[in-house]
FIVEX-814215 format. One record per residue: residue in one letter; x, y, z of N, C-alpha, C, CB in turn; residue number from 0. Coordinates in Angstrom, 1 decimal. Glycine has a CB too. Layout:
REM residues N
REC code     nx     ny     nz    cax    cay    caz     cx     cy     cz    cbx    cby    cbz pos
REC    A      X      Y      Z      X      Y      Z      X      Y      Z      X      Y      Z NUM
...
This chain:
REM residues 168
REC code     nx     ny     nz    cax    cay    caz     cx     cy     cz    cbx    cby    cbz pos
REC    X  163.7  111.4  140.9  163.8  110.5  139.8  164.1  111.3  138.5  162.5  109.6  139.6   0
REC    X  165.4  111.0  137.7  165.6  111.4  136.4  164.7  111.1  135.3  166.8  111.0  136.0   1
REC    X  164.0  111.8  134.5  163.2  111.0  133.4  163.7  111.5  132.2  161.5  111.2  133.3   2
REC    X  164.2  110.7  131.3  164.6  111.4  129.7  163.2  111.8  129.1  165.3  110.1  128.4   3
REC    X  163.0  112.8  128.8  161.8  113.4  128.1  161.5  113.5  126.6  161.8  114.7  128.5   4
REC    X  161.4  113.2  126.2  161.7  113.8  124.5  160.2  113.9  123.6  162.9  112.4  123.5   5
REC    X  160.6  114.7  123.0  159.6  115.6  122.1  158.9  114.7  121.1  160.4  116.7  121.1   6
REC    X  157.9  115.2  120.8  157.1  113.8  119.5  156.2  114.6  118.7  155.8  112.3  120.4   7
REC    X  156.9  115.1  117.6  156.1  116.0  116.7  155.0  115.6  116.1  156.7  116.5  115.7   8
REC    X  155.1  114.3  115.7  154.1  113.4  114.8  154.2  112.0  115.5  154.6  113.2  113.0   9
REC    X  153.6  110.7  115.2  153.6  109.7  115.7  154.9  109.2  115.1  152.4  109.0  115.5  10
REC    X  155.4  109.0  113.7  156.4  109.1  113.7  158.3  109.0  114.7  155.8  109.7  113.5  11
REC    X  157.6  110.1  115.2  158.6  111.0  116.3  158.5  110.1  117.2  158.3  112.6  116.8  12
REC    X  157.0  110.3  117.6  156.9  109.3  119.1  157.4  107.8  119.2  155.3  109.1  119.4  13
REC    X  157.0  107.2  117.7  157.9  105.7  118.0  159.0  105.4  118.0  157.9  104.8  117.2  14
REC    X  159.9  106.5  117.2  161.3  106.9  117.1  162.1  107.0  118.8  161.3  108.4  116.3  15
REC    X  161.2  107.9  119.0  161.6  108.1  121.1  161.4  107.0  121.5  160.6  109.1  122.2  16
REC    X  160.3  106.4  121.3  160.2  105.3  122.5  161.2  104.2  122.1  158.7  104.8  122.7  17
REC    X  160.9  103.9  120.9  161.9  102.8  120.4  163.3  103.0  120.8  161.9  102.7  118.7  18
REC    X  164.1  104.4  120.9  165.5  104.6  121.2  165.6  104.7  122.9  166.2  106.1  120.4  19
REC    X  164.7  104.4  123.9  164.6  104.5  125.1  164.5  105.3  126.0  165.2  104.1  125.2  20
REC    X  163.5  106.5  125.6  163.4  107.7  126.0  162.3  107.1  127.3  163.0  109.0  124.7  21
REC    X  161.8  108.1  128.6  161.2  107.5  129.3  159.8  107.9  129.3  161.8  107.6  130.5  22
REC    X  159.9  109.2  128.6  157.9  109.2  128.6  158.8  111.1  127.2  156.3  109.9  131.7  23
REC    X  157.1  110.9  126.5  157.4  111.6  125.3  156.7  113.0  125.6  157.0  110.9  124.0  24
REC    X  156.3  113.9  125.1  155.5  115.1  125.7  155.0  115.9  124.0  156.7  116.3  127.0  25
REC    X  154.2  116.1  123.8  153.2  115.7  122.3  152.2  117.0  122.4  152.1  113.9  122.4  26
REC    X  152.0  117.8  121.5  151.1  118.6  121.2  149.7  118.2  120.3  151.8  119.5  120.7  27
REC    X  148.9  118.4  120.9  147.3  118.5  119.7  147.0  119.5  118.9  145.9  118.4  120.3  28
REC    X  145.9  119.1  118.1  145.3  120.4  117.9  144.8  121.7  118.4  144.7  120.2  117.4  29
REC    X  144.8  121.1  119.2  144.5  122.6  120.1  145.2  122.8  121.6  142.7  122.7  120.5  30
REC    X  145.0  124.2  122.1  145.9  124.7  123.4  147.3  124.0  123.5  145.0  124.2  124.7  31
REC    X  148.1  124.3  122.6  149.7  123.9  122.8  150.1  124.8  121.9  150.3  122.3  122.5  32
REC    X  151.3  125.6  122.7  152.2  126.6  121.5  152.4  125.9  119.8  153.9  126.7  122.2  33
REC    X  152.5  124.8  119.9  152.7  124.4  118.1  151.3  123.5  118.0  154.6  123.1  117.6  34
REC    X  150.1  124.2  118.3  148.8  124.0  117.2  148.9  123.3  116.0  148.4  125.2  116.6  35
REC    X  149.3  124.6  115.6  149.6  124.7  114.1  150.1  123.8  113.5  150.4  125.7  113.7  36
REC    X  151.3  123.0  114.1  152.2  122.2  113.9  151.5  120.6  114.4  153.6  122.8  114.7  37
REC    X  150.8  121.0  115.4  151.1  119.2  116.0  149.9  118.3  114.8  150.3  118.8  118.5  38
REC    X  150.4  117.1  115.4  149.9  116.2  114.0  148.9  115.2  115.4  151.8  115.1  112.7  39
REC    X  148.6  115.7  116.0  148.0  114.4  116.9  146.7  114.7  117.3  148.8  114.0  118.4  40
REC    X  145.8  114.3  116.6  144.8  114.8  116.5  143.9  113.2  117.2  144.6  115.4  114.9  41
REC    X  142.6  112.7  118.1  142.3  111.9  118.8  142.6  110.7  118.8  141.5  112.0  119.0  42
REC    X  142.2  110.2  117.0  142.9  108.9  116.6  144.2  108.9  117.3  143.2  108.8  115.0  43
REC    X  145.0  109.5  116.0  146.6  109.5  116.3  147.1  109.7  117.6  147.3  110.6  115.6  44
REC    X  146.2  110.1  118.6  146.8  110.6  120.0  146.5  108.8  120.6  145.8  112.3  121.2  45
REC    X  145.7  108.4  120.7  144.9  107.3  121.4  146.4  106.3  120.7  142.7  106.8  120.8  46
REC    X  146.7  106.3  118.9  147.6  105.1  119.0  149.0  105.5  119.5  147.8  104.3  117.6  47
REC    X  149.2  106.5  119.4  150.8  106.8  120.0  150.8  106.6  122.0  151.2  108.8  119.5  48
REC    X  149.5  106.5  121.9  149.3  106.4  123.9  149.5  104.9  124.2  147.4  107.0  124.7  49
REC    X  149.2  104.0  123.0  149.2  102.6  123.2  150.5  102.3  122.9  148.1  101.8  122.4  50
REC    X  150.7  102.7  121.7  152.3  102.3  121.0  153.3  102.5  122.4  152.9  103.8  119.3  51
REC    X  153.1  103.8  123.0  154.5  104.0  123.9  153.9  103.2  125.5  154.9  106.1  124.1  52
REC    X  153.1  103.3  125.7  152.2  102.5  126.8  152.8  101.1  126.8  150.5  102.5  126.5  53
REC    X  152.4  100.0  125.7  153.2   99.2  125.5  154.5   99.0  125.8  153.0   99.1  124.7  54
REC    X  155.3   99.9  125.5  156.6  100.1  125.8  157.2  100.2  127.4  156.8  101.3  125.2  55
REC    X  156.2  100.8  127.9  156.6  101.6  129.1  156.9  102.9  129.3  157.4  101.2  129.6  56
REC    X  156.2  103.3  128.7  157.0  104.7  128.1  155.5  105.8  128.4  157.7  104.5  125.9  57
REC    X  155.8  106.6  129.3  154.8  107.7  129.5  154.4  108.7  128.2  155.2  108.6  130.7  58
REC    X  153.2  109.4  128.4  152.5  110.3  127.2  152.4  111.5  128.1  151.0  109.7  126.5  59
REC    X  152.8  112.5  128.0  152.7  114.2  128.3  152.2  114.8  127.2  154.1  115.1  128.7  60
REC    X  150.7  115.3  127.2  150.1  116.2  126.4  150.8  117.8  127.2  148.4  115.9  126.5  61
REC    X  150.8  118.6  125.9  151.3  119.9  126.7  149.8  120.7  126.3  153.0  120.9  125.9  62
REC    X  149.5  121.9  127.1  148.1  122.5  127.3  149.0  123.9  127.7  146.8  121.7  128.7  63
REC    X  149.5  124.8  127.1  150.5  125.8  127.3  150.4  126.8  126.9  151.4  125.7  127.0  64
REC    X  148.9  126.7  125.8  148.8  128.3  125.8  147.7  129.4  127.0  148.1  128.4  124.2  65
REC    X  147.4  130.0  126.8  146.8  131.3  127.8  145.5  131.3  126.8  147.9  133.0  128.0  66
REC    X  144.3  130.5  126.9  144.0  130.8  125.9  142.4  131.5  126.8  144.1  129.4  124.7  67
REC    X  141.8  132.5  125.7  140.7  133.3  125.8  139.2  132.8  126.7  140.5  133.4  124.3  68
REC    X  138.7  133.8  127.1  137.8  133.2  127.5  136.9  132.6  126.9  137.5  133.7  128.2  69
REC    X  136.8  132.6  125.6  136.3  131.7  124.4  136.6  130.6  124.3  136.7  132.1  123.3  70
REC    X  137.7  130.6  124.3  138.5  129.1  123.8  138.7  128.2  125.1  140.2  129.2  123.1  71
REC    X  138.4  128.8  126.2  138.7  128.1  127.4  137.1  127.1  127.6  139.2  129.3  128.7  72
REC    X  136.2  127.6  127.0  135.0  126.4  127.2  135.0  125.5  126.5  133.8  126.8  127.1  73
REC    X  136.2  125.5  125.8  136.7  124.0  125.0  137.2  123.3  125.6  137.5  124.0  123.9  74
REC    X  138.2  123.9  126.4  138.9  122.9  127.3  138.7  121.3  127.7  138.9  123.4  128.3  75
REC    X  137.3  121.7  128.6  136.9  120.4  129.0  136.1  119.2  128.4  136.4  120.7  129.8  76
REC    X  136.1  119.6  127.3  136.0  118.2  126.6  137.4  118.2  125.7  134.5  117.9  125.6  77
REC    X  138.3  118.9  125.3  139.3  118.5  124.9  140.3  117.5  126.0  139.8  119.6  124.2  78
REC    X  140.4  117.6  127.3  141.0  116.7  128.3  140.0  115.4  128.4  141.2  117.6  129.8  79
REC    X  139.3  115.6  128.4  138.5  114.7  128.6  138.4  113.6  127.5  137.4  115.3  128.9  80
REC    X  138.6  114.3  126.2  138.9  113.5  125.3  140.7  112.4  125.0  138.6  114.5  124.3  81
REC    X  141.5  113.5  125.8  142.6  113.4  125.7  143.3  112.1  126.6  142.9  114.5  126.0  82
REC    X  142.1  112.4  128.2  142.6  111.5  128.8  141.9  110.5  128.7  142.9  111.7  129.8  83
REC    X  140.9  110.1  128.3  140.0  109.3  127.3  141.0  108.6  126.5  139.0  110.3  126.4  84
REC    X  142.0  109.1  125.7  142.5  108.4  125.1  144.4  107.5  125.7  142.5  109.3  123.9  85
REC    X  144.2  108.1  127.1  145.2  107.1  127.9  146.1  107.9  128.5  146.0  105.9  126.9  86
REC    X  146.8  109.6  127.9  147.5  110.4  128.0  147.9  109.9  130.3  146.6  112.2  127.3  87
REC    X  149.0  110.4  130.1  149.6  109.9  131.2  149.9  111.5  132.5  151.1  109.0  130.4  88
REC    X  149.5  112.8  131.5  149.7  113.8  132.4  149.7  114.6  130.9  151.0  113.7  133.7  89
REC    X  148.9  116.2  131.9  149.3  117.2  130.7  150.1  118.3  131.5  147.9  117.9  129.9  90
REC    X  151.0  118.7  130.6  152.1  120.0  130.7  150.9  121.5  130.9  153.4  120.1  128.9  91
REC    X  150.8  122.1  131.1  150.4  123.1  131.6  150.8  124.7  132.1  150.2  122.5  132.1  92
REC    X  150.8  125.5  131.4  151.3  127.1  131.7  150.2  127.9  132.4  151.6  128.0  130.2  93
REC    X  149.0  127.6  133.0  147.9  128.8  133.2  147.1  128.1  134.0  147.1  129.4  132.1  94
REC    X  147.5  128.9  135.0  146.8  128.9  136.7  145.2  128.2  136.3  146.6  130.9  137.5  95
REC    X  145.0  129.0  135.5  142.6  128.8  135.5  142.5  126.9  134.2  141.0  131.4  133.7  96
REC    X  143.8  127.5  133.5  144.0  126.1  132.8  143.9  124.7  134.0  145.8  126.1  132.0  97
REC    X  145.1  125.1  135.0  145.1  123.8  135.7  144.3  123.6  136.5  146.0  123.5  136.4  98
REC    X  143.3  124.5  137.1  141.9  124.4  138.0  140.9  123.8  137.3  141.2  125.8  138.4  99
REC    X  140.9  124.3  136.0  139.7  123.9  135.1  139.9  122.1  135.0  139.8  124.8  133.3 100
REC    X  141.3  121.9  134.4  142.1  120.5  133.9  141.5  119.5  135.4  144.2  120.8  133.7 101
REC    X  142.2  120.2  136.6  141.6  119.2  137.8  140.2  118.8  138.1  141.9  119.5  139.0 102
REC    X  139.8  120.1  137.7  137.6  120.0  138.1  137.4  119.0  137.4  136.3  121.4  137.7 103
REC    X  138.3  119.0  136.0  137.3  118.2  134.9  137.7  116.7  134.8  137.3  118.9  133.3 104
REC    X  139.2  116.4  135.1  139.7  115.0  135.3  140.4  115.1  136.7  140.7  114.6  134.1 105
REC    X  140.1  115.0  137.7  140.6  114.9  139.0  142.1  113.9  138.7  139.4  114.3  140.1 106
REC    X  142.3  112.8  138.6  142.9  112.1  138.5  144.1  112.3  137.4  142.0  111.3  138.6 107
REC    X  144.2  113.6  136.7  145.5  113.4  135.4  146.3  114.1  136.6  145.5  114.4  133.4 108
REC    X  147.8  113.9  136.6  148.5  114.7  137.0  149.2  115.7  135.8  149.4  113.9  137.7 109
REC    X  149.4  116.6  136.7  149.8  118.7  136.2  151.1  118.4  136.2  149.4  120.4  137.6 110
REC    X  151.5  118.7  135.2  152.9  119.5  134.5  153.1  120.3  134.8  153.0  119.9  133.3 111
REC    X  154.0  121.3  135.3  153.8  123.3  135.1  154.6  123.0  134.2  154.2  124.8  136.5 112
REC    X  154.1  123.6  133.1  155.6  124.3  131.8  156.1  125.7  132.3  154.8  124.8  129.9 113
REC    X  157.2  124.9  131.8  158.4  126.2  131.8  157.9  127.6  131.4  159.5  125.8  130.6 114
REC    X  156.8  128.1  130.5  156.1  128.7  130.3  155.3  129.7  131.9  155.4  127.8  129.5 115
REC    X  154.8  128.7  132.6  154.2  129.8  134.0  155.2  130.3  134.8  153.3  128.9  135.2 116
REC    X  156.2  130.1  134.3  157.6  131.0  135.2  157.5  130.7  137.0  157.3  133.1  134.9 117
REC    X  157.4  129.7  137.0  157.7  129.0  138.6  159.1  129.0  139.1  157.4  127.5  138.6 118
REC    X  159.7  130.0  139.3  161.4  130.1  139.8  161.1  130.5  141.2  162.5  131.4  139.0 119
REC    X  160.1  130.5  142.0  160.6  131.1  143.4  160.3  129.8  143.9  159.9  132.5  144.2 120
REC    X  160.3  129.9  145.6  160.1  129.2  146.4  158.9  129.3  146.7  160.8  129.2  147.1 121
REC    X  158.5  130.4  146.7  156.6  130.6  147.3  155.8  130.2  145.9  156.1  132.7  148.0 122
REC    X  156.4  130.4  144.5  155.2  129.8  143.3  155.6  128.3  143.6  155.6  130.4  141.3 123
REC    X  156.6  127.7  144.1  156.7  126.4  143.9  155.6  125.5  144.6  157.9  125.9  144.2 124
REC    X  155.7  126.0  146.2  154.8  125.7  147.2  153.5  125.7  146.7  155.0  126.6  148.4 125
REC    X  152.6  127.0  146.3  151.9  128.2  145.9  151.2  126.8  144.8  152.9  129.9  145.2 126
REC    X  151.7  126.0  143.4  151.6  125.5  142.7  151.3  123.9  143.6  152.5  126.0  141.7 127
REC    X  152.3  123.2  144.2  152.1  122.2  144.9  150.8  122.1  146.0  153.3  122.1  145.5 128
REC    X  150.9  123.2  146.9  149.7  123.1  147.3  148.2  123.1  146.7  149.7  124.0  148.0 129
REC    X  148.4  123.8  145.7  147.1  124.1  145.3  146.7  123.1  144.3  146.9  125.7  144.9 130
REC    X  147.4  122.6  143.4  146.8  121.6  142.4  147.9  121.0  142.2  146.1  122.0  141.0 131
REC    X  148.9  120.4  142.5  149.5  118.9  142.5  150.3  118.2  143.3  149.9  118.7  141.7 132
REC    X  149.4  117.6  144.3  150.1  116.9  145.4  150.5  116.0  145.0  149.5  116.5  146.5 133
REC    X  151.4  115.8  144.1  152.2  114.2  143.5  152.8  114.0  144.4  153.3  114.1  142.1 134
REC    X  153.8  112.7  144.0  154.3  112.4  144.7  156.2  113.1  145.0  153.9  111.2  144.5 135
REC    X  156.1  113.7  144.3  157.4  114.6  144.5  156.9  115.9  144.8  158.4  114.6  143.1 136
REC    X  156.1  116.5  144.8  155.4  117.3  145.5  155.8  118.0  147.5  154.2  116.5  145.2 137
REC    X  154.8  116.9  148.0  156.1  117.1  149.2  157.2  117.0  149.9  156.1  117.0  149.7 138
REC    X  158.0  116.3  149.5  159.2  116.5  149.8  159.4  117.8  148.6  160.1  115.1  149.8 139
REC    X  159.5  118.3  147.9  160.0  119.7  147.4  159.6  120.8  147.9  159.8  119.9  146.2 140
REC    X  158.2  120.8  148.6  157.3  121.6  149.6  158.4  121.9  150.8  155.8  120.6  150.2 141
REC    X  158.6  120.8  151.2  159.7  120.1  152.4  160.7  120.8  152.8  160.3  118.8  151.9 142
REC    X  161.5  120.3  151.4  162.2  121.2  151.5  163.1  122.5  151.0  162.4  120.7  151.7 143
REC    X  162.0  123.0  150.2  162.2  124.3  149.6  161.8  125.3  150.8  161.2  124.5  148.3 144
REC    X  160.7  124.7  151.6  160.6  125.7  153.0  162.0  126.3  154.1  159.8  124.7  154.0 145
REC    X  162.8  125.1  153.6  163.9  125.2  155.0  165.0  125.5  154.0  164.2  123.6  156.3 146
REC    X  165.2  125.4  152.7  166.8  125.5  151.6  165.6  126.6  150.4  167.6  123.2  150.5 147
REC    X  166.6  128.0  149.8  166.7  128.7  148.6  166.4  127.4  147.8  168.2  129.5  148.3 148
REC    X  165.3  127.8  147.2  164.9  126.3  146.2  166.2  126.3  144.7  162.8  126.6  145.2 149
REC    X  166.9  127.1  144.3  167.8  127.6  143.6  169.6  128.0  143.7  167.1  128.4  143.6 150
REC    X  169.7  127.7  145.3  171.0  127.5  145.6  171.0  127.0  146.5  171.7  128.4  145.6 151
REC    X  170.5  125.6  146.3  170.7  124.6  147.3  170.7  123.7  146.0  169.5  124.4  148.8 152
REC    X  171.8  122.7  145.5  171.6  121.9  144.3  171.1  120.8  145.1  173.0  121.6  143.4 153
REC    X  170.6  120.6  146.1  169.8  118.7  146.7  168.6  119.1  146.3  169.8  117.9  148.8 154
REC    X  167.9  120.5  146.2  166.4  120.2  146.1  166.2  120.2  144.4  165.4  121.4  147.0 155
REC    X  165.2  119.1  144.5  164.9  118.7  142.9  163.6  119.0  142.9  165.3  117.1  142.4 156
REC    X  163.5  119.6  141.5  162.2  119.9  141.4  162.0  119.9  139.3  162.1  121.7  142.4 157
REC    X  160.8  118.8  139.4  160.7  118.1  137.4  160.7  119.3  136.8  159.0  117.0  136.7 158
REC    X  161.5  119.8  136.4  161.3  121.2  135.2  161.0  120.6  133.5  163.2  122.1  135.0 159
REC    X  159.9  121.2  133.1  159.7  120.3  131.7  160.3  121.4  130.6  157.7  119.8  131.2 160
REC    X  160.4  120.7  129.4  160.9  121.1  128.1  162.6  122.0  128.2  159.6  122.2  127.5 161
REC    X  162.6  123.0  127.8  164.1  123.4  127.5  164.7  124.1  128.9  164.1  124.4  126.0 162
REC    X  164.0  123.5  130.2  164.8  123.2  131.1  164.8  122.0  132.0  164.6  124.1  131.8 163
REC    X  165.1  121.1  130.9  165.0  120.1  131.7  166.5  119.8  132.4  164.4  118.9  130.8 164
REC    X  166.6  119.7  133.6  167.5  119.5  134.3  167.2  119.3  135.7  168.1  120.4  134.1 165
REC    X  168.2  118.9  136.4  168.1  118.8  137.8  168.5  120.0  138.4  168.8  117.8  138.3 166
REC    X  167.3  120.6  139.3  167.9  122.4  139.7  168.2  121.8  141.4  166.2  124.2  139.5 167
């Protein structure tokens, strides 16, 4: 399945996307996402931009992409918890102990891998599918990345988020 993805710096942004027909938006918080610093979606603002686009039909991707310390990692689980608390539809994800921690603590969000954990082979793809997200495009890419070069075979599709979004 093709999904238009688009970015949502502020809520702003996010009504802008959803309103022009994008299919699900992908949104940073205050914490654990490369633009911190930057994102404007702090629990309020996350909970109404999850309804605003929800209403719509329109999915919410929190990104969780940094590598972060073993300090900052005992935050984690109440920041997902808060997150998906507030409706989020899946979080993007760069770090192996990120997505173990993310499933122990909400079994039920589905995993993103960002472009960030560098998943280009065939054995990280499997490697990642097996171990934390049996979606539903999951096996069949398992499938058939086993029997086709996941990379020069253009039939196997596999969701690449942010600035590779494409059909590989």
């Amino acid at each position: 399945m093709l999904e238009l993805l688009s970015p949502a710096g502020d809520l702003e942004c996010l009504m802008s996307a959803v309103d022009y027909g994008c299919d699900a938006v992908y949104l940073g918080s205050t914490m654990f996402g490369m633009r911190a610093g930057a994102a404007k979606f702090d629990p309020e603002t996350l909970r109404n931009g999850v309804e605003y686009a929800h209403a719509k039909g329109v999915r919410v991707y929190l990104t969780c992409n940094t590598v972060p310390s073993n300090d900052e990692i005992e935050l984690l689980p109440e920041f997902i918890k808060t997150a998906y608390d507030c409706g989020i539809d899946a979080a993007i994800v760069s770090d192996i102990g990120c997505i173990a921690l993310i499933k122990r603590t909400v079994p039920d969000l589905e995993i993103h891998v960002s472009t960030q954990a560098g998943v280009v082979t065939t054995d990280a793809l499997v490697y990642f599918c097996r171990r934390f997200m049996m979606g539903e495009w999951c096996q069949p890419s398992i499938q058939s990345a086993t029997t086709k070069r996941l990379f020069h075979e253009p039939s196997v599709s596999a969701p690449p988020q942010g600035s590779l979004f494409s059909e590989m």
